[in-house]
C-alpha positions, 0 to 999 in steps of 0.5 A: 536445618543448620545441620542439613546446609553443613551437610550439603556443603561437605558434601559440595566439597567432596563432589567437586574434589573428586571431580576436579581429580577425574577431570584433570588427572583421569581418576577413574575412582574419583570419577566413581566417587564423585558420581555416588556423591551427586546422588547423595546431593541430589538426596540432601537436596530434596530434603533441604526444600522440604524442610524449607517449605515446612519452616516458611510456613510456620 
């Protein structure tokens, strides 16, 4: 589980560097970047509350 909120904050990190370069610089690419990392997010995340439930219920 540890490894998986390492994950998910690398990947935070890498969404919000990307967009912040969208929005204030009009990087189309980080834009690109920034769009594949929400659905890897979005991925981790799911994984992140299945794993959670598993261990509250233990």
């Amino acid at each position: 589980m540890k490894n998986l909120v390492e994950n998910l904050n690398q990947l935070f990190a890498d969404f919000a560097k990307d967009a912040t370069s969208q929005v204030e610089n009009g990087n189309k690419a980080a834009g690109t970047r920034a769009r594949k990392t929400s659905l890897a997010i979005e991925k981790a995340l799911k994984e992140f509350r299945k794993v959670s439930i598993e261990d509250s219920k233990k």
